[in-house]
Backbone and ligand atoms as CSV (ligand in chain L), in Angstrom:
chain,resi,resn,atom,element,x,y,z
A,1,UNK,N,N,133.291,22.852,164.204
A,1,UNK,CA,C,132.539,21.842,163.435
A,1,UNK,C,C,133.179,20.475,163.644
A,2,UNK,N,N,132.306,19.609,164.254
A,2,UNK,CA,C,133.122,18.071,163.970
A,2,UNK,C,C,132.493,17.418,162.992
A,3,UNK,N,N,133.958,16.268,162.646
A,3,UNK,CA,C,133.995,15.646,161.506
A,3,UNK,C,C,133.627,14.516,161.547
A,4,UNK,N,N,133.018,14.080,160.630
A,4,UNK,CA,C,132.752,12.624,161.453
A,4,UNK,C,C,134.026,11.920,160.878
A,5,UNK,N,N,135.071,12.042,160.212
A,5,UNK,CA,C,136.353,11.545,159.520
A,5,UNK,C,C,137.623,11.734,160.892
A,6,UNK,N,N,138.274,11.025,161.538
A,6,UNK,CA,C,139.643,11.385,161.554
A,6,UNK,C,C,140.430,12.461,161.091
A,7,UNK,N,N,140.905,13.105,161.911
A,7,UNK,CA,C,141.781,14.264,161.213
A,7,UNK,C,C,142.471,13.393,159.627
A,8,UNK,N,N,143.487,12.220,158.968
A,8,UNK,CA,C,143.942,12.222,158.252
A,8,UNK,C,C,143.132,11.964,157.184
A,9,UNK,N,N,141.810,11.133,157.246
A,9,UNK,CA,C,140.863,11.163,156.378
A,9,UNK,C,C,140.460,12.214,156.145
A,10,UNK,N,N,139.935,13.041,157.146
A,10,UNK,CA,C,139.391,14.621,156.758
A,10,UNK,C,C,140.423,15.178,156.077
A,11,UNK,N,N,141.686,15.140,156.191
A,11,UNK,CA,C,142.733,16.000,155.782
A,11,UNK,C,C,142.451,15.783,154.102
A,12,UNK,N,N,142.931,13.915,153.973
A,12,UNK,CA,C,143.108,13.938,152.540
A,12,UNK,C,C,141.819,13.888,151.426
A,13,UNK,N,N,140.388,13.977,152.028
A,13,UNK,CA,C,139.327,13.983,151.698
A,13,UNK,C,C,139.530,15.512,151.198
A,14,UNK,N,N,139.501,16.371,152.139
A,14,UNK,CA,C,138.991,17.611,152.179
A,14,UNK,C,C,140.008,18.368,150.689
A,15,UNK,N,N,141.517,17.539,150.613
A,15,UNK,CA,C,142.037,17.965,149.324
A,15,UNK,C,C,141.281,17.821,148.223
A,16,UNK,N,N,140.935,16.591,148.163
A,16,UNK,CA,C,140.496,16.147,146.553
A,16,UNK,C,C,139.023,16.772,146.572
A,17,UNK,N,N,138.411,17.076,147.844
A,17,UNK,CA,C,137.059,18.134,147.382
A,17,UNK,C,C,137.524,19.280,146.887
A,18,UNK,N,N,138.719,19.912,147.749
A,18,UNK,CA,C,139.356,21.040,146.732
A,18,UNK,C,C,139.523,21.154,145.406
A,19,UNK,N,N,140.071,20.147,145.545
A,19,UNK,CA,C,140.763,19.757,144.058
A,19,UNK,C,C,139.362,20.088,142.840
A,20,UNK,N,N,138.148,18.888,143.488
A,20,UNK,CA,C,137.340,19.023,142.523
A,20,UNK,C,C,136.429,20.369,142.576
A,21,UNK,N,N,136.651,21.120,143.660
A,21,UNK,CA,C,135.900,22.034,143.535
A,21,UNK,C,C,136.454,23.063,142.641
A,22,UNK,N,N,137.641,23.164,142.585
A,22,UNK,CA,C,138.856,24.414,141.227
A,22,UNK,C,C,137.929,24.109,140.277
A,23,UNK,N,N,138.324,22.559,139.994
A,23,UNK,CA,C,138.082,22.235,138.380
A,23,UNK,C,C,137.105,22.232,138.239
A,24,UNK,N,N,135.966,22.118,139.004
A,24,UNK,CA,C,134.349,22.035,138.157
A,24,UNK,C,C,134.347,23.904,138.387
A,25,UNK,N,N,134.863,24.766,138.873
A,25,UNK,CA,C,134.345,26.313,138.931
A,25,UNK,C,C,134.694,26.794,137.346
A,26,UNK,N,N,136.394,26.421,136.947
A,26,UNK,CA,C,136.702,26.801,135.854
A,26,UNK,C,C,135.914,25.752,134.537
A,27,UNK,N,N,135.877,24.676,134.928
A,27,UNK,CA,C,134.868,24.075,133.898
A,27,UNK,C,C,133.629,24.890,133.281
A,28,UNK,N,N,132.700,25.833,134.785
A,28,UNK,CA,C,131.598,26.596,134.175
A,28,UNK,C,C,131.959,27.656,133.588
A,29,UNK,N,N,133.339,28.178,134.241
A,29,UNK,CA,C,133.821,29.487,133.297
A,29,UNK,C,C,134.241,29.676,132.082
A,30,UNK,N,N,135.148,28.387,131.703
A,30,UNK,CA,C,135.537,28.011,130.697
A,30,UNK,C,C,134.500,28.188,129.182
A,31,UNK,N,N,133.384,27.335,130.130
A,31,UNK,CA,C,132.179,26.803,128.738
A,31,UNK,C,C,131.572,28.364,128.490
A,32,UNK,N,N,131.478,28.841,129.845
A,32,UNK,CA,C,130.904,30.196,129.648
A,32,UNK,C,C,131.394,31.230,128.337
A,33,UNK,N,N,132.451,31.111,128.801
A,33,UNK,CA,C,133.453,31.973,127.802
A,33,UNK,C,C,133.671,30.909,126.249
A,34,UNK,N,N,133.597,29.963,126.437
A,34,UNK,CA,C,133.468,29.303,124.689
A,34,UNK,C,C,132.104,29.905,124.717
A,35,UNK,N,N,130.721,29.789,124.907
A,35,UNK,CA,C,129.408,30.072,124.721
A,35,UNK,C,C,129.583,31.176,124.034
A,36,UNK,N,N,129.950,32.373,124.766
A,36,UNK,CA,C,130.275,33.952,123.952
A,36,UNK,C,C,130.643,33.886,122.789
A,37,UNK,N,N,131.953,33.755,122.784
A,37,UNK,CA,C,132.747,33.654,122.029
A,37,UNK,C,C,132.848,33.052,120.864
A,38,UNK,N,N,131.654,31.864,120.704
A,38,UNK,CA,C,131.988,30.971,119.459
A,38,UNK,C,C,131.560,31.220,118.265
A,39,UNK,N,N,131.963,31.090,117.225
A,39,UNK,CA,C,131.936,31.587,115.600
A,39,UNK,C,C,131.677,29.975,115.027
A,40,UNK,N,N,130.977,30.159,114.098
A,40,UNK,CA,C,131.168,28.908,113.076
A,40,UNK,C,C,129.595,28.314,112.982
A,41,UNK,N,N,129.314,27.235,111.145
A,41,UNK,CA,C,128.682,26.937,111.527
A,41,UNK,C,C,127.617,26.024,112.051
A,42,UNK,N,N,128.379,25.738,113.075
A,42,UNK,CA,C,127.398,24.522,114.089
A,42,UNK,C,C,127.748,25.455,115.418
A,43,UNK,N,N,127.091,26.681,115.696
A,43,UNK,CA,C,127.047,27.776,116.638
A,43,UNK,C,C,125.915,27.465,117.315
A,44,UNK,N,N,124.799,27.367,116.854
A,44,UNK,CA,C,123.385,27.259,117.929
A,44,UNK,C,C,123.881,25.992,118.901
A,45,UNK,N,N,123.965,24.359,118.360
A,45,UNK,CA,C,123.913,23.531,119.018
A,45,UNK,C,C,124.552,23.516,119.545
A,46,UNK,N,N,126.087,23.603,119.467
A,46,UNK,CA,C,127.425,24.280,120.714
A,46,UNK,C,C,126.966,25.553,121.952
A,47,UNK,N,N,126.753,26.429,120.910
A,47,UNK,CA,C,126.270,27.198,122.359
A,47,UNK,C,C,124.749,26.660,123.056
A,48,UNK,N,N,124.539,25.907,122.940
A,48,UNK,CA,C,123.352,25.337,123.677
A,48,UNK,C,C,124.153,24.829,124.545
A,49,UNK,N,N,125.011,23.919,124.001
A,49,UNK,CA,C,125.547,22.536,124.611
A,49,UNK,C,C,126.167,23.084,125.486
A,50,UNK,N,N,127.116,24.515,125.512
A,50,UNK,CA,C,128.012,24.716,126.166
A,50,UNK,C,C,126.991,25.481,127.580
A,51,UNK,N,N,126.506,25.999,127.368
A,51,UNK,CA,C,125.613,26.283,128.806
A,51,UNK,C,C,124.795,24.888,129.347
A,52,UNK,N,N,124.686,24.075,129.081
A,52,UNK,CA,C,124.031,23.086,129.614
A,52,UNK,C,C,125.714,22.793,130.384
A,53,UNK,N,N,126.646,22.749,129.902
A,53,UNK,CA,C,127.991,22.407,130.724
A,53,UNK,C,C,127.802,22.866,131.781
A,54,UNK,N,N,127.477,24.866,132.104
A,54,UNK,CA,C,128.107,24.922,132.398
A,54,UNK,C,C,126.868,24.892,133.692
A,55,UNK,N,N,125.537,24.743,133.441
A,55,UNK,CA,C,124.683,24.799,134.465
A,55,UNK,C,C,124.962,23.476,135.050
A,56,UNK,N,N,125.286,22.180,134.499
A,56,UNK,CA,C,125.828,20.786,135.632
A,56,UNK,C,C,127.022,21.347,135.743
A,57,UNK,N,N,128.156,21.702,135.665
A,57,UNK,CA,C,129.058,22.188,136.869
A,57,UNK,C,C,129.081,22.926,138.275
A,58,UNK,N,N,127.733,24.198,137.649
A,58,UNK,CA,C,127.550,24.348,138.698
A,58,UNK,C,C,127.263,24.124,139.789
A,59,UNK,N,N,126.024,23.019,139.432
A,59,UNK,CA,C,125.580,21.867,140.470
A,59,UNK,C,C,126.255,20.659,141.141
A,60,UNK,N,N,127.109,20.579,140.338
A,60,UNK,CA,C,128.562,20.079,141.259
A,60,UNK,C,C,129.308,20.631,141.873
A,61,UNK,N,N,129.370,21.980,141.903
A,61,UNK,CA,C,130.452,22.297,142.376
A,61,UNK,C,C,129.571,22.667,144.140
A,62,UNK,N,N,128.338,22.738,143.165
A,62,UNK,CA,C,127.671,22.931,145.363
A,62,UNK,C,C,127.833,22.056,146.030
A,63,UNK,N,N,127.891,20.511,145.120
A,63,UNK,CA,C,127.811,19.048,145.936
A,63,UNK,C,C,128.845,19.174,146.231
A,64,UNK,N,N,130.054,19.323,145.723
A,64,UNK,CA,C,131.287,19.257,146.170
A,64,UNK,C,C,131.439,20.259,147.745
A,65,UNK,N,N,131.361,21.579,147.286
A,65,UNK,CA,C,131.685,22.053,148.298
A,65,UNK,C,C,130.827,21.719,149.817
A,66,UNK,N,N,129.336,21.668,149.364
A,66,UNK,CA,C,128.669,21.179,150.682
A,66,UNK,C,C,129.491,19.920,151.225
A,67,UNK,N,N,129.796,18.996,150.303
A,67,UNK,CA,C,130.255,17.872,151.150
A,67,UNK,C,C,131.900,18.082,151.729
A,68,UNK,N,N,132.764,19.093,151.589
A,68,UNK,CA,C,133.691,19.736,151.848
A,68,UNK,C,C,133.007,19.787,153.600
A,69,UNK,N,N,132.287,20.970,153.426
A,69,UNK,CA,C,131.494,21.663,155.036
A,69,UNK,C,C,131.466,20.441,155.509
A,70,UNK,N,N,130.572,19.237,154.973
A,70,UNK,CA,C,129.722,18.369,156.091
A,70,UNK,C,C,131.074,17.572,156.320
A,71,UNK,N,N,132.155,17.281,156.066
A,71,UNK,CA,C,133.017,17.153,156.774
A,71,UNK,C,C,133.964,17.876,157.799
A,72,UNK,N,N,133.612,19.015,157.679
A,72,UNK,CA,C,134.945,20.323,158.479
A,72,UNK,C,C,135.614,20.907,157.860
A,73,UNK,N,N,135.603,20.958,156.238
A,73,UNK,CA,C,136.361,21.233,155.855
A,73,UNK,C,C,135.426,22.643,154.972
A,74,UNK,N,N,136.365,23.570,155.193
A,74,UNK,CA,C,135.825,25.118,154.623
A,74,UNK,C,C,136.087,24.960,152.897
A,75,UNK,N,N,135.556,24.974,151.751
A,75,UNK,CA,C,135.903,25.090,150.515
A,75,UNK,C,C,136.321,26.080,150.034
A,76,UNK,N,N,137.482,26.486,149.233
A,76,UNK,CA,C,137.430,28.056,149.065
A,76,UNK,C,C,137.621,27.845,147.252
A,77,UNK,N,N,136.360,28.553,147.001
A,77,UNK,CA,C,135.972,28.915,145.539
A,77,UNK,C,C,136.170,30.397,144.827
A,78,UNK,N,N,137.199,30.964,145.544
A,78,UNK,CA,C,137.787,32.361,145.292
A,78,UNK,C,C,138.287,32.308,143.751
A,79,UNK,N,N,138.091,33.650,143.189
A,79,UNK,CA,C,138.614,33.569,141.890
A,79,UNK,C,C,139.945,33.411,142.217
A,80,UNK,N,N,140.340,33.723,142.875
A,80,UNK,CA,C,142.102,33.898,143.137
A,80,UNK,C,C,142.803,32.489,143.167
A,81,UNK,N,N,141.617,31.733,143.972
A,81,UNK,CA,C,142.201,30.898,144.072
A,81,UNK,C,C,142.335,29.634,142.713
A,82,UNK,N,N,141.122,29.969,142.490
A,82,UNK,CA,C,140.521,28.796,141.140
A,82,UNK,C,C,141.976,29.430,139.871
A,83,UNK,N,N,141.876,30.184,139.787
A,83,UNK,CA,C,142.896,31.168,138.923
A,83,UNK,C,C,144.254,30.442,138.998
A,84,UNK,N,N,144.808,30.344,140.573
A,84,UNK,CA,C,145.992,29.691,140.889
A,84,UNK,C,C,146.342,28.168,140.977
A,85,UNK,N,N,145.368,27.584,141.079
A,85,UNK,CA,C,145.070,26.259,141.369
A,85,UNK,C,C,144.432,25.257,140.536
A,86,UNK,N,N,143.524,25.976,139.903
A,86,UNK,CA,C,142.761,24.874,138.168
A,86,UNK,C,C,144.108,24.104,137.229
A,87,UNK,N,N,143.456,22.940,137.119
A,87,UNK,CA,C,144.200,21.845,136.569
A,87,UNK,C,C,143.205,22.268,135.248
A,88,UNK,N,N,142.567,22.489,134.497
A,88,UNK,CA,C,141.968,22.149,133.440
A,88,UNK,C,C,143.084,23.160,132.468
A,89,UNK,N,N,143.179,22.138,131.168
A,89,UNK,CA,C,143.660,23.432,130.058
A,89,UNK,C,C,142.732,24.409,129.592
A,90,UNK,N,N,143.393,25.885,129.358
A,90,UNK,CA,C,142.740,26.639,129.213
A,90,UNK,C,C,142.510,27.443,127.809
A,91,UNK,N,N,141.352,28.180,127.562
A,91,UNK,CA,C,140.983,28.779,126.121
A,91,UNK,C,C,141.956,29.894,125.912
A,92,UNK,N,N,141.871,30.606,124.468
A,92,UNK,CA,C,142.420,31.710,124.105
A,92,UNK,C,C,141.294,32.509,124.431
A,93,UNK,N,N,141.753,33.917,124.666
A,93,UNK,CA,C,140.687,35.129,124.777
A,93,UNK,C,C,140.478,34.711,123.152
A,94,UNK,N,N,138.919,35.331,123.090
A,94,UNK,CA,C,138.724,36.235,121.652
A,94,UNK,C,C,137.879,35.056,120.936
A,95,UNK,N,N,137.366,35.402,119.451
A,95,UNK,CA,C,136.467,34.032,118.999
A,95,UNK,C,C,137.289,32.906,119.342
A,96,UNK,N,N,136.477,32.048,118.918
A,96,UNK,CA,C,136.999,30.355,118.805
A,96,UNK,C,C,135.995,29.926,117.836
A,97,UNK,N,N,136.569,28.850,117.125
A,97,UNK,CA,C,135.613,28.274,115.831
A,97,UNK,C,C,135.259,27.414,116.847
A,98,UNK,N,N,133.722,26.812,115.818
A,98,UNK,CA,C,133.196,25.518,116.833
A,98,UNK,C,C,133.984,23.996,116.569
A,99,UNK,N,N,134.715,24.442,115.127
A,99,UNK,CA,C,135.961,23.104,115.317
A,99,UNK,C,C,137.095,23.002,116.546
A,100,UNK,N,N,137.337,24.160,116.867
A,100,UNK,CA,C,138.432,24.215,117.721
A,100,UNK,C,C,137.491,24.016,119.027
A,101,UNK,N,N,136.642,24.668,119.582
A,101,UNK,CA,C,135.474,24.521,120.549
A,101,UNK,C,C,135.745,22.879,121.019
A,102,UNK,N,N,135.329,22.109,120.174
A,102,UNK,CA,C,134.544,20.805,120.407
A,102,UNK,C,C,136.179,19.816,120.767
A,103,UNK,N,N,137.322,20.448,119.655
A,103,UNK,CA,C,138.806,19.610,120.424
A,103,UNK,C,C,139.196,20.374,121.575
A,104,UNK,N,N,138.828,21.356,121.991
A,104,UNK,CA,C,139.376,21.719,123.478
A,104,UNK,C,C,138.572,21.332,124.239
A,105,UNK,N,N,136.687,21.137,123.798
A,105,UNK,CA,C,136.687,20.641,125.427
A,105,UNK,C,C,136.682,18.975,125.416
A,106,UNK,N,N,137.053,18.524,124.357
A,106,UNK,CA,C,137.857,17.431,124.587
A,106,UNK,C,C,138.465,17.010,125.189
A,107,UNK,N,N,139.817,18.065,125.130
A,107,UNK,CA,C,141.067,18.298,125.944
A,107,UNK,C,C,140.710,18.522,127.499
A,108,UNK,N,N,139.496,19.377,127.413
A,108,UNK,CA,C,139.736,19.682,129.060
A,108,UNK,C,C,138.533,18.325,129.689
A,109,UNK,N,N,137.774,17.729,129.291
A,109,UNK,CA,C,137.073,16.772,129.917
A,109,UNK,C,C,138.134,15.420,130.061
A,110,UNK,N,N,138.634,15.474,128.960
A,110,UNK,CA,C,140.258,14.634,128.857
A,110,UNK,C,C,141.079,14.731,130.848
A,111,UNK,N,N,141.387,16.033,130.571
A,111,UNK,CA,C,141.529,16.370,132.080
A,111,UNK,C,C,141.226,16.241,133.262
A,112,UNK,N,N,140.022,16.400,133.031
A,112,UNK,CA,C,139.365,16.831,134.591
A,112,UNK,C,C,138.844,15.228,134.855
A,113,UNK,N,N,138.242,14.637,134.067
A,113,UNK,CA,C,138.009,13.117,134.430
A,113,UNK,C,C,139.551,12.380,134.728
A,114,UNK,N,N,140.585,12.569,134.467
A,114,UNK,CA,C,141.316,12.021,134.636
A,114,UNK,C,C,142.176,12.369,136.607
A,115,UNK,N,N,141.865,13.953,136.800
A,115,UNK,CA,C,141.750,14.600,137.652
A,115,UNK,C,C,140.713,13.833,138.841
A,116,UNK,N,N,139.749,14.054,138.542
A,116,UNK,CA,C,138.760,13.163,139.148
A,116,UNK,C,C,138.328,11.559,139.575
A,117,UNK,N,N,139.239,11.115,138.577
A,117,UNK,CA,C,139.267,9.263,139.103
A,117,UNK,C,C,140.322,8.773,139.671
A,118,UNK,N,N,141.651,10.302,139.506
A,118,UNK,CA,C,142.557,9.952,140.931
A,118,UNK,C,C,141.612,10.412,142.055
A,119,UNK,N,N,140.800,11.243,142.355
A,119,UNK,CA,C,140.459,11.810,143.907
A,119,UNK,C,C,139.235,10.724,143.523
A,120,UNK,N,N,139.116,9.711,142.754
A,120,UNK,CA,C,138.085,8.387,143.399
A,120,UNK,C,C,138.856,7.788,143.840
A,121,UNK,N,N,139.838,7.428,143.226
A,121,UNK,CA,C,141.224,6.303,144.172
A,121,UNK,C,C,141.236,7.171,145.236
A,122,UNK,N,N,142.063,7.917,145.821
A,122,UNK,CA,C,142.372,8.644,146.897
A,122,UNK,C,C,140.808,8.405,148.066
A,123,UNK,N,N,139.721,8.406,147.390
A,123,UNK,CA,C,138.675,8.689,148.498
A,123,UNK,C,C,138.110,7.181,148.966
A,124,UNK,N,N,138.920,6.035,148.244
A,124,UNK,CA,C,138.611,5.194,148.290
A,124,UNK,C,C,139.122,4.607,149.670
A,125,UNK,N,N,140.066,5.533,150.151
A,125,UNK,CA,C,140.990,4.787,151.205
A,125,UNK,C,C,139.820,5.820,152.320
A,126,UNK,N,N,140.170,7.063,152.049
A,126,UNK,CA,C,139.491,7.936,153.140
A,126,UNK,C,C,137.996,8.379,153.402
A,127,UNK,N,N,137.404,8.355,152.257
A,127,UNK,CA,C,136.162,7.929,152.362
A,127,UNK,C,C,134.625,7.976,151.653
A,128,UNK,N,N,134.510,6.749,151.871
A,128,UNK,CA,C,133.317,6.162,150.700
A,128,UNK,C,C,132.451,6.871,150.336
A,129,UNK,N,N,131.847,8.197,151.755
A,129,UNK,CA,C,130.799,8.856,151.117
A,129,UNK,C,C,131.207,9.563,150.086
A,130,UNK,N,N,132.206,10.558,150.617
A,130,UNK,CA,C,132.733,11.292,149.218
A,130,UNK,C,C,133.090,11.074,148.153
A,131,UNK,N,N,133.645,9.116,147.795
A,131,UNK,CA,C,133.857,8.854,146.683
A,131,UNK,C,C,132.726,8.928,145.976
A,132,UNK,N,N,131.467,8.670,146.673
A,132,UNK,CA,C,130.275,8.250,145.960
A,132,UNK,C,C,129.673,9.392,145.243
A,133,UNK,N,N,130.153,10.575,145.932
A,133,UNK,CA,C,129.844,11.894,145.191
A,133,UNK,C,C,130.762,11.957,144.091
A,134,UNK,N,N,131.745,11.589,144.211
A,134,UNK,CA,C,133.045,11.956,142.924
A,134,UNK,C,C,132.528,11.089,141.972
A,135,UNK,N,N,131.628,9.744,142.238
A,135,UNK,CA,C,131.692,8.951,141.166
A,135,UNK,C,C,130.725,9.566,140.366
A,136,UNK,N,N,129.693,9.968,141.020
A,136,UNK,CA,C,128.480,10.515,140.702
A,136,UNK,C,C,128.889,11.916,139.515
A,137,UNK,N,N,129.205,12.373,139.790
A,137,UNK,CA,C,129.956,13.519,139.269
A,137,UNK,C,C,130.695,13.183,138.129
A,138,UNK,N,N,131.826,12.086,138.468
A,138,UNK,CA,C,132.332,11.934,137.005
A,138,UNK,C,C,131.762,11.337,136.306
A,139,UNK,N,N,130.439,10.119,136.526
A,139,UNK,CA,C,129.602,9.742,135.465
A,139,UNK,C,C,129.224,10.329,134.449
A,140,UNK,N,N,129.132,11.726,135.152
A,140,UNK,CA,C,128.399,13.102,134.139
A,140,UNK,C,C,129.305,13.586,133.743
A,141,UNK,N,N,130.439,14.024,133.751
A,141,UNK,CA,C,131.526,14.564,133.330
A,141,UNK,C,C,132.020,13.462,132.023
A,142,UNK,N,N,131.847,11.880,132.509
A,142,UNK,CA,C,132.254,11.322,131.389
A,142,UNK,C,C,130.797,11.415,130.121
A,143,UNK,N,N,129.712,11.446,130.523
A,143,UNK,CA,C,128.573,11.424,129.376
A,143,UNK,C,C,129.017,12.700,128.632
A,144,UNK,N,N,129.136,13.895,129.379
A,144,UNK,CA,C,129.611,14.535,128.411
A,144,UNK,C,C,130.832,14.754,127.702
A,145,UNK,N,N,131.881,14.035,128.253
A,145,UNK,CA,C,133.182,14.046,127.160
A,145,UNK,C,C,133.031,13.002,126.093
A,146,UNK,N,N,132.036,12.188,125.849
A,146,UNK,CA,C,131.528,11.690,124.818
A,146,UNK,C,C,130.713,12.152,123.935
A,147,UNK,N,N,129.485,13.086,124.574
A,147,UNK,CA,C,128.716,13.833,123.750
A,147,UNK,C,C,129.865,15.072,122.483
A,148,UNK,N,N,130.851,15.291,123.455
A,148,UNK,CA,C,131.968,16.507,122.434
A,148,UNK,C,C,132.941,15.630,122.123
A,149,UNK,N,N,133.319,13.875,121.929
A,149,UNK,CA,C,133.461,13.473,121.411
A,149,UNK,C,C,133.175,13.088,119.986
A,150,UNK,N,N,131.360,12.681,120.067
A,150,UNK,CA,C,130.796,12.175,118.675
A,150,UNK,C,C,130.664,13.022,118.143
A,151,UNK,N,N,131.325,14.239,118.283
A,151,UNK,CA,C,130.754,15.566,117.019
A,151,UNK,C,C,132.080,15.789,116.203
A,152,UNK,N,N,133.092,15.177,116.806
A,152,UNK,CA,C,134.308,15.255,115.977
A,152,UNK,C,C,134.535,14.944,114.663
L,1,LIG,FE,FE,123.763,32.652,126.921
């Protein structure tokens, strides 16, 4: 496959697609598993909210990885790997109240946007298309760490 990037652009591009590809996989798993799991009561509108998470992650995480490929670069979305490699903080097994719900994914949008506007710096040097996907991406990542903001 050629790249249209330089090997060192492709190199350091193809990280921070990694990068974002971990964190948006465990992002959908995450919400998944609050969705189950949650007790309390403001339960309907949380578990609404939390599958709407986790269906835009998913859809990032294809943009991400396709734009991984259309550079040369293979994405690997292995549980093994997401397991070893996710930057996001993570839930307890077992219920969760929807008070505790709404400050963790606080915590983890806290994260992953912060995760994500270093690999906009970083793509800024190596390259523009992919930043434009990262920006795109964290726009939405930030609408919703505000939406589980105002419920606090
Ligand atoms: Fe469901």
């Amino acid at each position: 496959m050629k790249s249209p990037l330089p090997e060192d652009a492709r190199k350091v591009t193809g990280e921070a697609l990694q990068g974002a590809l971990v964190d948006l996989i465990d992002l959908a798993l995450v919400a998944k598993q609050a969705h189950w799991n949650l007790v309390g009561p403001h339960f309907r509108s949380l578990h609404l909210q939390l599958d709407e998470v986790t269906s835009a992650a998913r859809q990032y995480t294809d943009l991400v990885a396709e734009r991984a490929v259309a550079i040369g670069v293979t994405p690997d979305g292995r549980a093994s790997t997401v397991a070893a490699t996710t930057g996001l903080p993570q839930i307890e097994a077992g219920w969760v109240r929807d008070s505790d719900v709404v400050k963790k994914f606080i915590e983890i949008y806290g994260a992953v946007i912060d995760r994500m506007r270093q690999r906009i710096q970083v793509t800024a040097e190596s390259d523009l298309v992919t930043q434009d996907i990262l920006i795109d991406v964290t726009k939405d990542l930030e609408k919703q760490y505000w939406m589980f903001q105002a419920q606090q």
